[in-house]
N, C-alpha and C positions, 0 to 999 in steps of 0.2 A: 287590497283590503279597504272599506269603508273607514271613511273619515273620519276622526274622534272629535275635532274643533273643527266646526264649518261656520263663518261670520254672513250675517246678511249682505247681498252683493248687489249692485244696481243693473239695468239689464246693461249696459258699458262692461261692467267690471267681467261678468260672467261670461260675454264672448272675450276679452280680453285673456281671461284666464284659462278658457276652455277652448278654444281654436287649436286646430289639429292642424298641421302642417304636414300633407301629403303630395309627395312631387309636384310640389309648385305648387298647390289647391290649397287654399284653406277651406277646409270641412268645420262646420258649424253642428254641436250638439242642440236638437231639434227641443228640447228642454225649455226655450225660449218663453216659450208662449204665456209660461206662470211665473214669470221673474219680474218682481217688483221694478220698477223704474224710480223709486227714489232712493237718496245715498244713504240713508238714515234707518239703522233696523239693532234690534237685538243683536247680542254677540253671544251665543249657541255655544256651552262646551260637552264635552262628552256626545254620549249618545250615539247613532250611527248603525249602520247594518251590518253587526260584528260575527252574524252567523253566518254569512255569507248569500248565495241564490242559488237556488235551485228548479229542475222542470221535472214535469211526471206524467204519465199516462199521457206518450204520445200518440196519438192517430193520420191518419192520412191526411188532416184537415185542421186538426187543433192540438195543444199543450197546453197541461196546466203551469204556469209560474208563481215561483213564491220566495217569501225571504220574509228577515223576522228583521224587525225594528227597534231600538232600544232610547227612548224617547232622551232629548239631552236634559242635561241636569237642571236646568233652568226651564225646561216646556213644561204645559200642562195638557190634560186633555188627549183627547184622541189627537192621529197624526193623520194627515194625507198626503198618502203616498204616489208618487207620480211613475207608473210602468209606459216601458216601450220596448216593443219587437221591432224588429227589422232582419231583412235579409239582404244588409251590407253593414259590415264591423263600422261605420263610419254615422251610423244612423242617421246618414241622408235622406232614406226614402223609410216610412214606416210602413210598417205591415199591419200594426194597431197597438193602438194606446188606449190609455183612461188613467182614470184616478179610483185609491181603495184607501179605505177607512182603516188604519190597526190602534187597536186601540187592547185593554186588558181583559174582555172577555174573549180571546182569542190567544189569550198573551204575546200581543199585537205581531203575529203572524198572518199576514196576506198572501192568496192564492185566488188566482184569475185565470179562468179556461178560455185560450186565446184562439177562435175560430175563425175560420173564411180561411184558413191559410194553405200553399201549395203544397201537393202531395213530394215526399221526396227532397226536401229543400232542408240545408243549411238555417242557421236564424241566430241572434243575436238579440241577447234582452239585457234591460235593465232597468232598477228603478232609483226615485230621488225622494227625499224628505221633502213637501212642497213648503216648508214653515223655513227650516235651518238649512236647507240645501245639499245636504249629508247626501252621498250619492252611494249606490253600490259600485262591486264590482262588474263587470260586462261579465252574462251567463253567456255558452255558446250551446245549443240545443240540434233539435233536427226532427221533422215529420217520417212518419210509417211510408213507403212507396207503394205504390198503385201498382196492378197487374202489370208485367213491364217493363216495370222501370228500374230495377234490379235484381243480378244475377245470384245474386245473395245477402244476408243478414249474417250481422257476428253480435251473437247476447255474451257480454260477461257476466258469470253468474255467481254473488255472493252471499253469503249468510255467517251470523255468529259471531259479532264484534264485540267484545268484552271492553272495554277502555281501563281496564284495572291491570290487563294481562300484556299489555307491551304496547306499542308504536301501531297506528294503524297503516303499516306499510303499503298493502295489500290494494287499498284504495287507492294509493298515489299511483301502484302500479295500472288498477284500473286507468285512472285518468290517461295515462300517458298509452294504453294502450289502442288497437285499429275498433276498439267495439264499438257499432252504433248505440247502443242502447247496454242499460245496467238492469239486468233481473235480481233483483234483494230479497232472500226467501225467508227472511227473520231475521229474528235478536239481532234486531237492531241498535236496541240497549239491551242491560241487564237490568235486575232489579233491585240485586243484592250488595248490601254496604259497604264499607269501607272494611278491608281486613278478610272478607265472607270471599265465596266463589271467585277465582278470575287470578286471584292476589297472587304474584311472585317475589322474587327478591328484586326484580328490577321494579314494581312499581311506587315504591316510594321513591327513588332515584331519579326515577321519570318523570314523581310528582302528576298518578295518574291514580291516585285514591276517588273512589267514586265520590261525587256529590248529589245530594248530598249525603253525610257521613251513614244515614243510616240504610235500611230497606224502602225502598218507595213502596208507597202506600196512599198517597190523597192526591190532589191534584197540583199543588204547590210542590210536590216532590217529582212527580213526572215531570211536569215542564222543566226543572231542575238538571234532571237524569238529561233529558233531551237537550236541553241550549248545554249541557257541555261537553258530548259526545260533537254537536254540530258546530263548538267551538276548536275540533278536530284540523288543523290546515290541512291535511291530507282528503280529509272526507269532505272537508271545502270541496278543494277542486275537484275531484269525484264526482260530486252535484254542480259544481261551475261548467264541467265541459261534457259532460253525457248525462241527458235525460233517463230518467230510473220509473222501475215499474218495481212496485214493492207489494207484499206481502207480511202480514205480522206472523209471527209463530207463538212460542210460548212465554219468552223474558220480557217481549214487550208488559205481559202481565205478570205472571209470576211461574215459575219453574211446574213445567208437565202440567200445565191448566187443560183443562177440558169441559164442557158447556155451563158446570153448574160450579167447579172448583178447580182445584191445583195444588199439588203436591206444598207447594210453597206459599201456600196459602191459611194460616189459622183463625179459629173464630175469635179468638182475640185480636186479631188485626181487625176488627170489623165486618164489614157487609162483603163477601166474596162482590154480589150484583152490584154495586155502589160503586168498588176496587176496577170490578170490569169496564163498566159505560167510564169511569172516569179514564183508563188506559187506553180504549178507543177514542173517546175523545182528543185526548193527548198526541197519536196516531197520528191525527187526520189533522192538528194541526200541525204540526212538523211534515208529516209524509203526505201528501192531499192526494186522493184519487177519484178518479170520473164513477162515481158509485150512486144508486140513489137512494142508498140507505145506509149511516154510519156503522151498522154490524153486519153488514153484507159487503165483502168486499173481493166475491168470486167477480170475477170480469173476464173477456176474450180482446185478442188485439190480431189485427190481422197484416202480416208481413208479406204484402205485394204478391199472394195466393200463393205465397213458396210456405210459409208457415201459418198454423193460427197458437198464438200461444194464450193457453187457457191457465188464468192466474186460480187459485185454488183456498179454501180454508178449510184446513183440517184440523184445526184447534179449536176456536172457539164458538162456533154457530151450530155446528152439530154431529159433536165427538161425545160421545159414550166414555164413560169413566174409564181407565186403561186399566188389566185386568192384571193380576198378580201371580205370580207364582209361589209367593209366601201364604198366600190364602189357599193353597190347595195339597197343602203338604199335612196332616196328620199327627195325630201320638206316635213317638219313634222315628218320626222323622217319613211315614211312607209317603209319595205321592200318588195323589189319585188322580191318576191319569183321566179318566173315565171320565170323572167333573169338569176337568179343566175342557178337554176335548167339545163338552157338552155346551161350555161358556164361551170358548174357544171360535167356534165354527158356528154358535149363534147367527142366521142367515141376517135376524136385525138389528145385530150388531154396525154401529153405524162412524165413521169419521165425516162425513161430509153432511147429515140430514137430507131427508128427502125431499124440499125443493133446490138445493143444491148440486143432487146427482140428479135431479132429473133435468135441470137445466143443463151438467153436462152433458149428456145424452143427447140431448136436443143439439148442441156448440157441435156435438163430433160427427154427428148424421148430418147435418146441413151444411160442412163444411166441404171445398174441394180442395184444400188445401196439400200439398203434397205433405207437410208433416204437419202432425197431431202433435203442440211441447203441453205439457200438463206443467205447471209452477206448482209443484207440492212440498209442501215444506218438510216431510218427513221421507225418508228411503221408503219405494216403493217393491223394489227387488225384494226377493226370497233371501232372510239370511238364515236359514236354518241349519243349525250346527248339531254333531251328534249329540242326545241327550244329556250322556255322560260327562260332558265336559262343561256341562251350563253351572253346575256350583260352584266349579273354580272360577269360570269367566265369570260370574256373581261377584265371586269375592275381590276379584280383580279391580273391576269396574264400582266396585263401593268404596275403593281405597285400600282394601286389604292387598297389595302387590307387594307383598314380600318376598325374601327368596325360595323361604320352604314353597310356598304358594306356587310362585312361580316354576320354581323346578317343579312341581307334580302335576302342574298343566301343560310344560314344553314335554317331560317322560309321558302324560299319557297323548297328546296333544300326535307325539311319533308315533306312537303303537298305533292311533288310527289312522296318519298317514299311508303307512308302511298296508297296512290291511286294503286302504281304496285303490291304491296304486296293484295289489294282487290285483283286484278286483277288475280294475280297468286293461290290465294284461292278460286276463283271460284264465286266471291262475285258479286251474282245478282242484286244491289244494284247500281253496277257501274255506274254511267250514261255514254251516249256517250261523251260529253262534259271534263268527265272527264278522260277515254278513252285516247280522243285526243292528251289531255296536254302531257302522256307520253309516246305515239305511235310517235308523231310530232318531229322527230328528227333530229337531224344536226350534222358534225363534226367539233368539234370544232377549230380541229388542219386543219390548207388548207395546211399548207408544208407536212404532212406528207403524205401515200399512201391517205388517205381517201383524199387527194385534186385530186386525179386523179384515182376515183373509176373505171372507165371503163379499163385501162390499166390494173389492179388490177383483173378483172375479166378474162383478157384475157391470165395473169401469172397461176390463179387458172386452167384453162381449157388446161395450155399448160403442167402441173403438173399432170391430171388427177386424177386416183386414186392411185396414187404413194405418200409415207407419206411425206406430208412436213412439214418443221421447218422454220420457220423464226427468226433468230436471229438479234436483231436490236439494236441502241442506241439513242441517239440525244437528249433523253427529259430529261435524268439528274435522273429521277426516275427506279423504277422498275417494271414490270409487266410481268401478264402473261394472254394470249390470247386466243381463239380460233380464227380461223380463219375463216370464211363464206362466202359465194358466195352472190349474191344479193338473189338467191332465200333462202337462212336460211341452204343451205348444208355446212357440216364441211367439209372445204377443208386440213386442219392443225390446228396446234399452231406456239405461237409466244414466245419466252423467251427472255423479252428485259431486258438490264443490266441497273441497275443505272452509274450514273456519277462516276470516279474519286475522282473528286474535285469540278466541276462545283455545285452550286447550284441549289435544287430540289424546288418541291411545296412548299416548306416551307419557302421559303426565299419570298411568296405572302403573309407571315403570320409573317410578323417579326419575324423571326427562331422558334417561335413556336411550335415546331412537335406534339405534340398534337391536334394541330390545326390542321394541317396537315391532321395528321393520318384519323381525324373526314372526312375530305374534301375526302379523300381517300375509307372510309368506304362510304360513299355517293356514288360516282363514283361506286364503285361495285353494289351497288343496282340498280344503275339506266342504266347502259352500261349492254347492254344484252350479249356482247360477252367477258367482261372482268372479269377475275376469280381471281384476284390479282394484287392491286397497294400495294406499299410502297413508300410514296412522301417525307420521310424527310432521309434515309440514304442514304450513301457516300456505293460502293462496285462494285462487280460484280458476274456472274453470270457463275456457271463453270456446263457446258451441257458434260453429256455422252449419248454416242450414240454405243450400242450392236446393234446384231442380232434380237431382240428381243424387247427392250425399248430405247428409250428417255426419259433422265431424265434431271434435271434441279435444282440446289441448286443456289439461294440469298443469298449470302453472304457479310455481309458487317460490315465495321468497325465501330470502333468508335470512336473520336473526331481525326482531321485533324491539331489538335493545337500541338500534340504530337506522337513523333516519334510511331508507335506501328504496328505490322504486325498481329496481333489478329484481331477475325475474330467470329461474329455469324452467324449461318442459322438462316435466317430468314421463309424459305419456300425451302420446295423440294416437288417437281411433278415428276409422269412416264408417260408417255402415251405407249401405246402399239402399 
């Protein structure tokens, strides 16, 4: 952990104090060079690097590193900060240095894109307060390999950290996990207050009430939300020992935003545009990525031509309003099909905008990459469920999980089982009528891709027959997918990570999980293209990608109540 009292030290005292003793060697921190030689200086209290360090958006050749600063009680002024890479934990030999300004139009957060360096290589950073001496802790990091130079890549993949809804276990397990690299597909924060979304009974206990107390909303409240999620030990080391490549989804701003607005957004909160640039902003300094535009933050990373993984924004650059199925229902309750269908399948209907999808187009034809991973923050699979059964699952998923509810969706929930299963046995019996019931289908989710199936066909066609993966988060559970075109061809798979912390299906079941589980087991029967839900744990999902396979382990913890970095598979898949 950084230092909270660090006194001025002469350059005597600082080898004195800082000499490493390794087999017999004393190793010398290379720090030297800016340490006062007189015995006489300020006495420094507080302050320090208490959000820890972090790296991002690694390439074959560079890393961005960063860490936040908290000037001590007695400085004034901007700080200079002293960074150093190396590739030996002993910081013998550097790799590169310099000095970075943090100061409060950044809310003294520094990040430095550290280039010239070897493809494939280990690395070791760290920085110092050049005034008070305040040091971090040692990040350990690592480069993208060259055509080569490895037989595989392991992405951990997470998304959906609530800090109100339990312990970020999940992270620690990351840390201590074999991944080279962390893919983050969102909600990263939340937005929502103290008491609002996320709340259980263990979060007061936990002492895990958001700050601050209310909704964020200006920029004093973002940086807020942000230093105390990354005041996290867990998600410390998480950022301490694997370099992350992130993506924002929708809580970084506000609940189901999309380019112009958000569910969770009202005009009494002010300016939606004001709300947005200020949450981007916020972003980029906590999360920093190799981008050259702060609202653009599709990017490609290329994994030693075994993978290219193409990060994605399908929230806020250019997503189309998500469309409703409350607005297509009538006097009496009818639905008109016929509208929706017509809004529905909209060909310009958009999640990505078009210099977004045409720059993917461009990423997936120019690549020779053996796998195509798309970072999309939303399910891109088909979950289409039979018609009929989409107003209970409504009511389900708005909190109405009651028991009359529930029993009327596990009884009809059977009758269609029992009918696809004729179906699938060849059962002459079938009538058309009953056919129908679970041919008739809909999606049920309109924010995720299924709300803009035509966009979605036209990623599948710019992909051809090149292997894709879609790796996704957003819905808090786990799954896994095939992927189809309208006509029934397999265009990929999808291996989406459960939540963090966020709550899953289970929380439509007053925690439940066996309830869950059943609703889960249902879903598979009846979604023709979903081969694996898991709706009640907390984890994530850690993908290797060879020459040869794609694989995919569910891994997830167990209780959020208590510290713990254990870890079950729940499911591992290859495809070929």
């Amino acid at each position: 952990m950084a230092k909270n009292t660090t006194k001025g030290v002469t350059r005597r005292k600082f080898i004195k104090n800082t000499a490493l003793i390794s087999s017999g060697v004393t190793l010398l921190p290379s720090l030297l060079s800016s340490c006062a030689d007189d015995d006489d200086g300020p006495v420094y209290t507080g302050g320090g690097f208490r959000e820890g360090v972090a790296s991002f958006d690694p390439s074959a050749t560079g890393i961005i590193l960063w860490t936040r600063y908290t000037p001590a009680d007695n400085e004034s002024g901007d700080a200079l900060i002293r960074w150093e890479l190396s590739d030996t934990a002993d910081f013998n030999r550097l790799a590169a240095s310099g000095t970075l300004r943090a100061g409060p139009a950044t809310d003294y957060t520094v990040a430095v894109d550290a280039t010239g360096l070897t493809a494939n290589q280990k690395y070791f950073y760290r920085f110092r307060s050049e005034s008070t001496r305040a040091e971090s802790v040692v990040g350990e990091t690592r480069t993208l390999p060259l055509a080569g130079q490895a037989s595989s890549v392991k992405m951990a993949v997470v998304s959906c950290a609530n800090y109100q809804s339990g312990l970020f276990n999940v992270y620690g397990a990351v840390a201590a996990s074999e991944a080279d690299v962390v893919v983050h597909l969102g909600d990263y924060i939340y937005e929502y207050g103290q008491g609002q979304y996320g709340t259980n009974s263990s979060t007061a206990v936990l002492n895990r009430g958001h700050l601050p107390a209310t909704e964020v909303l200006n920029l004093s409240d973002y940086r807020t939300r942000y230093q105390q999620y990354r005041s996290d030990p867990q998600l410390q080391l998480a950022h301490q020992l694997k370099p992350f490549i992130c993506v924002w989804d929708d809580h970084e701003l506000a609940n189901d935003a999309y380019v112009d607005g958000a569910e969770n957004h009202q005009p009494s909160e002010g300016s939606y545009a004001q709300r947005k640039q200020i949450a981007q902003q916020v972003w980029h300094e906590y999360l920093p990525a190799r981008v050259s535009s702060p609202d653009k933050i599709y990017r490609s990373f290329d994994f030693g031509g075994i993978a290219q993984l193409l990060m994605l924004d399908t929230r806020l650059l250019g997503r189309d309003k998500q469309l409703s199925y409350a607005d297509y229902f009538g006097a009496g309750g009818t639905f008109n099909a016929a509208a929706f269908a017509t809004a529905w399948l909209n060909p310009n209907r958009s999640m990505l905008g078009t210099e977004q999808r045409t720059w993917l187009a461009a990423a997936l034809a120019g690549s020779s990459a053996k796998w195509q991973v798309l970072g999309s923050q939303v399910l891109m699979g088909k979950m289409y469920i039979p018609a009929e059964l989409l107003p209970l699952v409504a009511q389900l998923a708005s909190g109405g999980g009651t028991a009359a509810v529930l029993a009327q969706y596990t009884a009809l929930a059977t009758q269609l089982i029992a009918i696809k299963l004729r179906i699938q046995q060849g059962d002459p019996t079938v009538t058309p009528t009953e056919r129908a019931r679970v041919t008739t289908v809909l999606p049920y989710n309109l924010d995720a891709w299924d709300g803009y199936p035509a966009e979605r066909e036209r990623v599948y066609a710019a992909a051809g027959a090149k292997k894709l993966v879609s790796l996704a988060g957003d819905t808090h559970n786990a799954w896994y997918n095939d992927l189809t075109t309208a006509s029934g061809q397999k265009a990929g798979v999808e291996f989406a990570c459960p939540s963090v912390s966020s709550p899953g299906f289970e929380a439509f079941f007053n925690g439940n999980a066996a309830t869950a589980q059943s609703f889960a087991q249902s879903n598979q029967l009846l979604i023709d293209d979903l081969n694996y839900l898991d709706a009640s744990q907390r984890g994530y999902v850690l993908a290797e990608f060879s020459a040869t396979t794609a694989s995919a382990q569910w891994r997830y913890v167990g209780s959020l109540d208590v510290a713990s970095t254990s870890t079950t598979t729940g499911k591992t898949v290859t495809e070929a």
